[in-house]
C-alpha positions as CSV (number, residue, x, y, z in Angstrom):
1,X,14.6,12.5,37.8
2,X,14.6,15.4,40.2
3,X,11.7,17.9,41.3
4,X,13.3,20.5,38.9
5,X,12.8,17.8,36.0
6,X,16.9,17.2,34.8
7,X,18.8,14.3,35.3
8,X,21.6,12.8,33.7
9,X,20.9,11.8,29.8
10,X,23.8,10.6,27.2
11,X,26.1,12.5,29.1
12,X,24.6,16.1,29.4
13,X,22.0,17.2,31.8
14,X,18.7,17.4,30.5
15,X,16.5,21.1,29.9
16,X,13.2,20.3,31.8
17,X,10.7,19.4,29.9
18,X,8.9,21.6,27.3
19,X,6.1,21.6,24.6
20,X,5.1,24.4,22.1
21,X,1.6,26.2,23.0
22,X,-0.5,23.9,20.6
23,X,1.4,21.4,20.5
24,X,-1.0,18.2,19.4
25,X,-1.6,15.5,22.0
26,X,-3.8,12.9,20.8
27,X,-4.2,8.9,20.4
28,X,-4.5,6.8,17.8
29,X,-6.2,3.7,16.0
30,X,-7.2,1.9,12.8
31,X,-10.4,1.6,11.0
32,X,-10.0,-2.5,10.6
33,X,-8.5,-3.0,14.9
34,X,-11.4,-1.0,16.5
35,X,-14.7,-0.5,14.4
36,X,-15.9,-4.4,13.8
37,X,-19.4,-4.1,12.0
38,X,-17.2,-5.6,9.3
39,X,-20.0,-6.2,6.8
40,X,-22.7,-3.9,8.6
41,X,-23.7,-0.5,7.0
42,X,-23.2,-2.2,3.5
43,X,-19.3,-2.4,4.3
44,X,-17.3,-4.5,2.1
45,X,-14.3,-7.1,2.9
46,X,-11.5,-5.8,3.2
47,X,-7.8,-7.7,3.0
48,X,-7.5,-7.1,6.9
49,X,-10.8,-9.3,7.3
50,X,-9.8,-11.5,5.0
51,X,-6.7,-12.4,7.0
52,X,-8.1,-12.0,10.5
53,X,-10.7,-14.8,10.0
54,X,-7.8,-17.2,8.4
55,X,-6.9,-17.0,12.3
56,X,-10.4,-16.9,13.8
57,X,-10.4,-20.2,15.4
58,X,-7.1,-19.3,17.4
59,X,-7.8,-15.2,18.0
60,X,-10.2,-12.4,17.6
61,X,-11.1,-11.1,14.5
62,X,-12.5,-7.9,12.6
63,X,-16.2,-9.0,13.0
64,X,-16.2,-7.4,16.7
65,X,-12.9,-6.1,17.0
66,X,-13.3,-3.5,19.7
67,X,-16.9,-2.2,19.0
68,X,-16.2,1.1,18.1
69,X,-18.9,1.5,14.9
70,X,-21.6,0.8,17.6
71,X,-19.7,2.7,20.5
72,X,-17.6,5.5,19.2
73,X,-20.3,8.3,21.1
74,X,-18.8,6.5,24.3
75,X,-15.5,6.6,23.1
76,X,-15.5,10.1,21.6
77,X,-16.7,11.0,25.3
78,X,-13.8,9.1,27.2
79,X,-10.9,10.9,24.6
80,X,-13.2,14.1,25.4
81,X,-12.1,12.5,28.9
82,X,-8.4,12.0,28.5
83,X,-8.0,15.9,27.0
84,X,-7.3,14.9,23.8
85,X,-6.5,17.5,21.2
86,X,-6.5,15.4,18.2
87,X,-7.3,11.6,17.2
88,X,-5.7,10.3,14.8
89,X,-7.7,6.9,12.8
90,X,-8.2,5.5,9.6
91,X,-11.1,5.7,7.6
92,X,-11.9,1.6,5.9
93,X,-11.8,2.2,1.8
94,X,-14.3,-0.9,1.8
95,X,-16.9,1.2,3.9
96,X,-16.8,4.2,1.9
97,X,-16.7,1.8,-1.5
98,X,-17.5,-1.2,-0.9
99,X,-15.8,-2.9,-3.7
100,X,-12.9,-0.5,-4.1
101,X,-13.8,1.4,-7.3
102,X,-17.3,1.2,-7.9
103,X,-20.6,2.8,-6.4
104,X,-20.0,5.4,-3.0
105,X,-22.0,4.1,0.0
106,X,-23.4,6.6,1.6
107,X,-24.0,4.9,5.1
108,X,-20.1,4.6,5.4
109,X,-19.8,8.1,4.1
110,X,-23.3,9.2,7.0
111,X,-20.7,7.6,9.7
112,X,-17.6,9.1,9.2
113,X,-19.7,12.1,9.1
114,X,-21.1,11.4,12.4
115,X,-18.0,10.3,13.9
116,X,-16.0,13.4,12.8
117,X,-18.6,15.8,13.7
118,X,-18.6,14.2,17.6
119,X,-14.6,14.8,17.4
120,X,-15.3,18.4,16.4
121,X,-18.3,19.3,19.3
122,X,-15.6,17.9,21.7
123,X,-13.0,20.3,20.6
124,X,-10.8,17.0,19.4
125,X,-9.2,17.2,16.0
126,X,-9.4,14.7,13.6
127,X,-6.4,13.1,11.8
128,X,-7.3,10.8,9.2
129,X,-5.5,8.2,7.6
130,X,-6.6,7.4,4.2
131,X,-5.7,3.4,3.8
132,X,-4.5,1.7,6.7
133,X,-4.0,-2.2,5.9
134,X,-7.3,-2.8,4.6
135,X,-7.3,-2.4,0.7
136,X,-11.2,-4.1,-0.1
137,X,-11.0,-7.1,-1.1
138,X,-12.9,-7.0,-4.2
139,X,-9.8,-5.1,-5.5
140,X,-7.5,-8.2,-4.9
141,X,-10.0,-10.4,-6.6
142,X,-10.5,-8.1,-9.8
143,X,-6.5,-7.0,-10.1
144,X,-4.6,-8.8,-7.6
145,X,-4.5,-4.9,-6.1
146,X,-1.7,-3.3,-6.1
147,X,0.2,-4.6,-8.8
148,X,-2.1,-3.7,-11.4
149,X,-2.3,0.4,-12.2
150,X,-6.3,0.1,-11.8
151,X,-6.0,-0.2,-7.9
152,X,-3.7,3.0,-8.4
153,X,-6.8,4.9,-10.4
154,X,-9.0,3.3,-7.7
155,X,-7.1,4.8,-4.6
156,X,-7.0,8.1,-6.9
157,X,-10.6,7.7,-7.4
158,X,-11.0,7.4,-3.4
159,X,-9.1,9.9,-2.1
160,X,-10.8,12.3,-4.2
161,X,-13.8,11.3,-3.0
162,X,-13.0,11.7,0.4
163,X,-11.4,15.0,0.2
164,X,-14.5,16.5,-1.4
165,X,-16.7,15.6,1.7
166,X,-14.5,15.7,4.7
167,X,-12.2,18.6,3.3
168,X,-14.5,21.3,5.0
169,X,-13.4,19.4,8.7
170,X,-10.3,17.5,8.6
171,X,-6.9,19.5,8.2
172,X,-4.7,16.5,8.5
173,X,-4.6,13.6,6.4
174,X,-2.2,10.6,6.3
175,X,-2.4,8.8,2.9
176,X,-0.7,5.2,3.6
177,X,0.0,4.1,6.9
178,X,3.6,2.5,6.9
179,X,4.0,1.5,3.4
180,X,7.2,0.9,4.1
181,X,6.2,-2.2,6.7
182,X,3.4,-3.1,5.0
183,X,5.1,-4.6,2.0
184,X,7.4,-6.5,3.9
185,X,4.4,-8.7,4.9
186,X,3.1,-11.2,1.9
187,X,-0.3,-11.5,3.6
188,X,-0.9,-8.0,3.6
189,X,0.2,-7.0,0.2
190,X,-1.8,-10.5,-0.8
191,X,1.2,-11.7,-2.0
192,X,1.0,-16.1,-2.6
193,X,3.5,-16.2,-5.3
194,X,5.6,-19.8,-4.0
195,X,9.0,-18.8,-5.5
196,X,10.6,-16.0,-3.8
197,X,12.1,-14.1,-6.7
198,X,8.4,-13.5,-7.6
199,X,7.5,-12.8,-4.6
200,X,9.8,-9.5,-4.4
201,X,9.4,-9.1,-7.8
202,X,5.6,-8.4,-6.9
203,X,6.7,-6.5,-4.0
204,X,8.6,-4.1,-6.0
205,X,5.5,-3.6,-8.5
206,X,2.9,-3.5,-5.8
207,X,5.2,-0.9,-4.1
208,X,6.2,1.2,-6.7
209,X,2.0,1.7,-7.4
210,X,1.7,2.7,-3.6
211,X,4.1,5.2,-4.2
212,X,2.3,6.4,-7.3
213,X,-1.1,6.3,-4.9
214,X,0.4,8.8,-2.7
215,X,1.9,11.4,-5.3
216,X,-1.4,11.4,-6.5
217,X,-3.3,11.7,-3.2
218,X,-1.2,14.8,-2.0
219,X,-1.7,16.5,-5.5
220,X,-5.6,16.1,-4.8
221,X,-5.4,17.0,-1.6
222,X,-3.5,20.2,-2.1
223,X,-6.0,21.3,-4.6
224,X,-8.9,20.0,-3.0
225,X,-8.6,20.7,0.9
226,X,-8.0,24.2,1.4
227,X,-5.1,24.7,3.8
228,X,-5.1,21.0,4.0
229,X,-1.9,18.9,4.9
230,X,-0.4,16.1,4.0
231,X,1.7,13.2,4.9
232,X,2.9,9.5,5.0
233,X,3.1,7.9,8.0
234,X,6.4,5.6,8.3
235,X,7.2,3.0,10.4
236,X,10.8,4.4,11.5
237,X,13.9,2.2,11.6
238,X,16.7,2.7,13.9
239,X,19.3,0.8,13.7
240,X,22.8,-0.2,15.4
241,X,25.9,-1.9,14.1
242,X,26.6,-4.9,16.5
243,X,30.6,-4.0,16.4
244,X,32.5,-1.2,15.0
245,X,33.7,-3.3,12.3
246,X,33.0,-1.3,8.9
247,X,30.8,-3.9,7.7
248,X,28.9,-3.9,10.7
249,X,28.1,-0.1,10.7
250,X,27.7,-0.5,6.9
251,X,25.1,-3.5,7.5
252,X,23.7,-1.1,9.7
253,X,23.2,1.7,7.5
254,X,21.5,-0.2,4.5
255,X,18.9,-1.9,7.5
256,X,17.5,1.7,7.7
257,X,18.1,2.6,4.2
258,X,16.3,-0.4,2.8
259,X,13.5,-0.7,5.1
260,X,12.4,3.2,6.1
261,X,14.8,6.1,3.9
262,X,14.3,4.8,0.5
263,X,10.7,5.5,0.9
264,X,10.9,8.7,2.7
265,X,13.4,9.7,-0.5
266,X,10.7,8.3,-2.5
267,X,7.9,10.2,-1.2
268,X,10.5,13.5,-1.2
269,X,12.1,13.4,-4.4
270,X,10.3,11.4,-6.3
271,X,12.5,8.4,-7.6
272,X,14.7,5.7,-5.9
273,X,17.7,6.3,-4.2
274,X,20.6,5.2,-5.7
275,X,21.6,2.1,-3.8
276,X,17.5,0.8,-3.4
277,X,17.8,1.2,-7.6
278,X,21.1,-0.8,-7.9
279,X,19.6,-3.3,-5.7
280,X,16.1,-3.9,-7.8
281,X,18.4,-3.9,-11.2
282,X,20.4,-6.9,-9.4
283,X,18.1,-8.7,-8.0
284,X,16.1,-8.0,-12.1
285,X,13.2,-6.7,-9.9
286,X,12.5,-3.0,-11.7
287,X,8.8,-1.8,-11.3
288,X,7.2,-1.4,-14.5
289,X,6.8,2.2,-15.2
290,X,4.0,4.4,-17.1
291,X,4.7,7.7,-19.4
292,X,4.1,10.9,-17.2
293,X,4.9,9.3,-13.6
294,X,7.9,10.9,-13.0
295,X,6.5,14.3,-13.0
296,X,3.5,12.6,-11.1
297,X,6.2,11.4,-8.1
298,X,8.5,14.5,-8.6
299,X,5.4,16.7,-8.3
300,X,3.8,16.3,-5.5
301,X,5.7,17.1,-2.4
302,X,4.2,16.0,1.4
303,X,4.0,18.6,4.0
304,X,5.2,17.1,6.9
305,X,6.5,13.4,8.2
306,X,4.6,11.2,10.7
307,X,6.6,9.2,12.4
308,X,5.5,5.5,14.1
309,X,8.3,4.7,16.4
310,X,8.5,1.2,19.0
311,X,11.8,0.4,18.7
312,X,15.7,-0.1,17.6
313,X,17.6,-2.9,15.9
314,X,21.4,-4.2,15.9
315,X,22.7,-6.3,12.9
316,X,25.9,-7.7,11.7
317,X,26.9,-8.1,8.1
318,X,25.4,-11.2,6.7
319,X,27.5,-12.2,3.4
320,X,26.3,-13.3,0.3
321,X,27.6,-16.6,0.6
322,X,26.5,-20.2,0.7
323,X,24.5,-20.8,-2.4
324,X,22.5,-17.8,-1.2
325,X,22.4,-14.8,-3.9
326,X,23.0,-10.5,-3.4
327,X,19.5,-9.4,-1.8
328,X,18.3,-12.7,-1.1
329,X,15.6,-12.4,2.2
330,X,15.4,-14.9,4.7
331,X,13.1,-14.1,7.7
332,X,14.8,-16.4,11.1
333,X,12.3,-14.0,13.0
334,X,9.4,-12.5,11.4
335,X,8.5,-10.7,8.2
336,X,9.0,-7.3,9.1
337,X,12.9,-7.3,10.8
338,X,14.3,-9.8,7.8
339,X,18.0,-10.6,7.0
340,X,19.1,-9.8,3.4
341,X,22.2,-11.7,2.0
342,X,24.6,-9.4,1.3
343,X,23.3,-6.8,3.2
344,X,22.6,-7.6,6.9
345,X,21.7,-9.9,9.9
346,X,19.5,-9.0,13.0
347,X,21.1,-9.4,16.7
348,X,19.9,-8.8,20.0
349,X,21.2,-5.6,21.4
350,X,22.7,-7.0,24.4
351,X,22.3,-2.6,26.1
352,X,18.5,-2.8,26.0
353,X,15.6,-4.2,27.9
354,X,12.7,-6.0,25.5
355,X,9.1,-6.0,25.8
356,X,7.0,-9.5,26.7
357,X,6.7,-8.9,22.6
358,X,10.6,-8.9,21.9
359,X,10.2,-5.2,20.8
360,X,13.8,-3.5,22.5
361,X,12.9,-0.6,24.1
362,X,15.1,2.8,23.8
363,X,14.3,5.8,24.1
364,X,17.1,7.1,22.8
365,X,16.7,5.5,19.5
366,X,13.0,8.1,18.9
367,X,15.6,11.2,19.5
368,X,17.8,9.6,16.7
369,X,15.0,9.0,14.3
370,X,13.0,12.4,14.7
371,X,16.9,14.3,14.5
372,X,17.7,12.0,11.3
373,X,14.3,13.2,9.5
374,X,14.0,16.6,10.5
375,X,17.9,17.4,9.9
376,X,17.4,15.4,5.7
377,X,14.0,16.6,4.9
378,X,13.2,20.3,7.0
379,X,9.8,19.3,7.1
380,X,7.3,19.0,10.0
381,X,7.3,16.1,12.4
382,X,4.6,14.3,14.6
383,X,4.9,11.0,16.0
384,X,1.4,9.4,15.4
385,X,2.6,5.7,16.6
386,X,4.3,4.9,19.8
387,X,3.3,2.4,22.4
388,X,4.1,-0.9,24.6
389,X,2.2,-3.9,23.8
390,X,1.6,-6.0,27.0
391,X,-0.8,-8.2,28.5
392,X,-2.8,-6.1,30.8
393,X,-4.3,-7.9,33.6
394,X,-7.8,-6.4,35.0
395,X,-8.4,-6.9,38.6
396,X,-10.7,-7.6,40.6
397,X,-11.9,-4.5,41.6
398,X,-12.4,-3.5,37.9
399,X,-9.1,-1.5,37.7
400,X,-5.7,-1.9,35.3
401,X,-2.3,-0.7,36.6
402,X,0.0,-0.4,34.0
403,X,3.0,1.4,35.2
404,X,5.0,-0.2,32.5
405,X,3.0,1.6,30.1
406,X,3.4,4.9,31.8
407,X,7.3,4.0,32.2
408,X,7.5,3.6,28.9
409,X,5.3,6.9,27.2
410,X,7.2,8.9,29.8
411,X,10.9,8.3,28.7
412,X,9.5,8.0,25.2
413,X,7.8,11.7,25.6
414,X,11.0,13.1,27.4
415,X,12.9,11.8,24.0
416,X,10.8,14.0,22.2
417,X,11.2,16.8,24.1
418,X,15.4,16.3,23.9
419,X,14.5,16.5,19.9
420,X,12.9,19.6,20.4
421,X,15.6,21.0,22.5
422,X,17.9,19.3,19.7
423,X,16.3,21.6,17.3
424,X,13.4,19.3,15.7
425,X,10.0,20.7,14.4
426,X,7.5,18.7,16.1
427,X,4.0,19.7,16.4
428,X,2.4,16.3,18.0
429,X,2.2,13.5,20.1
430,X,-0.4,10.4,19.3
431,X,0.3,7.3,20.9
432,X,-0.6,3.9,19.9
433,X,-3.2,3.9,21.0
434,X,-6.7,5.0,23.1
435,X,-8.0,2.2,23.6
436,X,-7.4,-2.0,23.3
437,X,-7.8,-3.1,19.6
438,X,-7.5,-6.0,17.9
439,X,-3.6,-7.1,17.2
440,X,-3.0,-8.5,13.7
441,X,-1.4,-11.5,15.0
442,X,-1.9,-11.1,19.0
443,X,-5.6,-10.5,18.9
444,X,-6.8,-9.0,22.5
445,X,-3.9,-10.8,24.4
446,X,-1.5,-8.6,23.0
447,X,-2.9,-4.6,24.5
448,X,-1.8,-0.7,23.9
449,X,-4.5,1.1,24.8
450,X,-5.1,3.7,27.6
451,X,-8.5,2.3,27.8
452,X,-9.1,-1.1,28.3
453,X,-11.7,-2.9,26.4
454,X,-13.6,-6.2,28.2
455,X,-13.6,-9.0,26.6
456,X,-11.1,-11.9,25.2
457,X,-10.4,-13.4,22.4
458,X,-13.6,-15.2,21.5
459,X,-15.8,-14.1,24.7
460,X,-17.3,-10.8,23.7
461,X,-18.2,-10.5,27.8
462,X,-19.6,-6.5,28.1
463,X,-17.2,-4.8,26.2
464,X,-16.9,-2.2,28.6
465,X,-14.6,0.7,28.9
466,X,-12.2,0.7,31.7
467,X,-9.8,3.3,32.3
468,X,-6.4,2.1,33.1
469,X,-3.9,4.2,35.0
470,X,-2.2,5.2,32.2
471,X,-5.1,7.3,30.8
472,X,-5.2,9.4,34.8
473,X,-1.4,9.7,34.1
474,X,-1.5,10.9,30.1
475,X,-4.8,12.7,31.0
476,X,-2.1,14.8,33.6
477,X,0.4,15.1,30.9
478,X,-2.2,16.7,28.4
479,X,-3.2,19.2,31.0
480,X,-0.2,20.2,31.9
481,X,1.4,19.7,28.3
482,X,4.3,17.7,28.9
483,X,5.6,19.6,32.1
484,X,4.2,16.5,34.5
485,X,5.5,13.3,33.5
């Protein structure tokens, strides 16, 4: 890249770079990755403890995670630091009520309190995610969550509260952080059903609830949060066809349509798209439905789209063939990027570079998604997810050089400026994420943050706060807002 800040992209040369006035550069994190104090404060389990100490023997869990509950005056003071303008966490349902739908604890409620006003004295912004992977536990025990209707009146119950005692600080609020991922993932919806048919016939159910949750967490929102707005937060798919064989780009299209659009068309119109409807009628998986929610889902209307974006995908067509039936899953990978019979096959795209994680890195593919959204839906965009997971080594002399990182942000950041040059409404920024935090399935070995946290897996060493090179760099990017990359 020259002085001037153009170079050569997808053919055309590139404007330099360029950010609104207020635009919203922040960082992000989850309540269950950083806080630990898992049962302290009269917190209750949540399904993200649950499954982190099924793997305690082989990783870090929740209990510690990365300290923030006992530290987050520190760490308000480093994102004071970095220039933040807004942070973007979760708030854990199981600290607020501990057992999901029963009596408020007002310790949980006293720190969110505290830990919002600190954002606030800094000048930082708080953006709060109402349920991020941690549904408590209790409600898993009582209902088997959410596939009963009660966890729905729960999370109703919730959000309500919430709203009435954060509503005078916090503009922004996320409702469900990647729905849309999450129920790909059996542990994390608590689905143990052995046969599979039931397990997606429980997926659909537990799904279709989630959807209900939000319609009705916007709806109180809007009427309790004064000029308050409100979102999903959706893990985006982008994804390529691995030839230009019509199947292929079909296969292609359905990836993205099956794992990301129909539940942005969800959350936008209110009922299923077409082909996601045909498919749950084939497969004899249709939600069980209640009187009144389709004005519930067709009433209640998000204000903008948050966007977590790491990477792109290539598939082939994969047909139904085999003994294998139409929308059958089978995961050769991992839960999240599964094959579907009839549908589609992942492939490595043979154009990109991967992370140490086998996430493909493009670039080009968080233009694509943020054009896609914006140009179907006209509503607001921020991209509160985006990072590189990678084993950061600390040296010697205390310090962490993670150029990688800062390779990676900066094309990433230059792709969202191209979508604001493209014509995209996008009002913010926010990483994953400020600081190391416990990795569902990586622990500590696996790191994102711009702040690197000591200790390992099962040595809790000093916990200290190290700031990497990425945080000088992003701190230089803030300041000059985007014009330095």
């Amino acid at each position: 890249m020259s002085k001037k800040g153009t170079d050569e992209t997808a053919g055309s040369v590139r404007r330099p770079t360029l950010f609104p006035e207020h635009f919203l550069w922040g960082a992000s994190s989850s309540a269950f990755q950083i806080e630990g104090g898992w049962d302290e404060g009269k917190k209750g389990m949540t399904v993200a403890d649950y499954n982190s100490f099924r793997r305690s023997g082989i990783q870090a869990d929740t209990r510690t995670a990365s300290d923030f509950y006992h530290r987050w005056r520190e760490d308000i003071g480093l994102m004071k630091e970095l220039g933040l303008k807004m942070y973007r966490f979760s708030m854990s349902w199981a600290r607020i009520i501990p057992d999901g739908d029963g009596d408020v604890n007002q310790e949980g409620i006293r720190f969110y309190h505290q830990v919002i006003d600190c954002l606030l004295e800094q000048g930082i912004q708080p953006f709060v995610t109402l349920y991020h992977f941690d549904l408590p536990y209790a409600l898993v025990e009582k209902y088997n969550g959410w596939e009963s209707r009660e966890c729905v009146a729960a999370f109703e119950r919730y959000a309500g509260i919430v709203f009435r005692e954060f509503g005078d600080k916090v503009a922004y609020w996320q409702v469900h952080n990647e729905q849309n991922l999450m129920v790909r993932v059996d542990e994390r919806m608590n689905i143990k059903a052995g046969d599979a048919w039931e397990c997606d016939r429980l997926r659909a159910q537990m799904d279709y609830h989630m959807f209900l949750a939000h319609a009705l967490a916007v709806k109180a929102c809007h009427e309790l949060v004064p000029g308050g707005r409100i979102g999903p937060a959706v893990s985006s798919t982008c994804t390529y066809p691995l030839t230009n064989r019509p199947e292929d780009v079909w296969a292609a299209r359905m990836n993205d349509w099956f794992k990301t659009d129909y539940c942005l068309d969800m959350y936008y119109d209110g009922e299923y798209p077409g082909y996601y409807m045909r498919y749950l009628e084939e497969r004899g998986i249709v939600p069980k439905t209640g009187a009144g929610d389709r004005e519930i889902l067709m009433g209640a209307r998000m204000d903008y789209i948050a966007v977590n974006y790491y990477r792109t995908l290539c598939v082939s067509y994969l047909p139904a063939t085999g003994g294998h039936v139409l929308g059958e899953r089978s995961f050769p990978v991992n839960e999240v990027d599964f094959d579907q019979y009839g549908y589609f096959r992942h492939v490595k795209n043979e154009y990109l570079e991967t992370s140490a994680y086998g996430a493909q890195i493009d670039p080009m593919g968080l233009r694509t998604v943020l054009n896609l959204y914006y140009r179907r839906y006209r509503l607001p965009l921020i991209v509160t997810e985006n990072g590189l997971g990678a084993g950061d080594v600390l040296t010697e002399n205390g310090k962490v050089h993670d150029y990688y990182r800062i390779d990676y942000l900066r094309q990433h950041i230059e792709a969202c400026s191209q979508a604001i040059g493209d014509g995209v409404d996008l009002f913010g920024y926010s990483p994953w994420s400020f600081m190391d935090l416990l990795s569902s399935h990586q622990g500590f070995r696996k790191r994102y943050g711009f702040v690197y946290v000591n200790r390992d897996e099962h040595d809790l060493k000093d916990l200290a706060r190290i700031k990497k090179d990425s945080f000088y760099w992003y701190r230089r990017v803030i300041e000059t807002n985007g014009r330095e990359l």
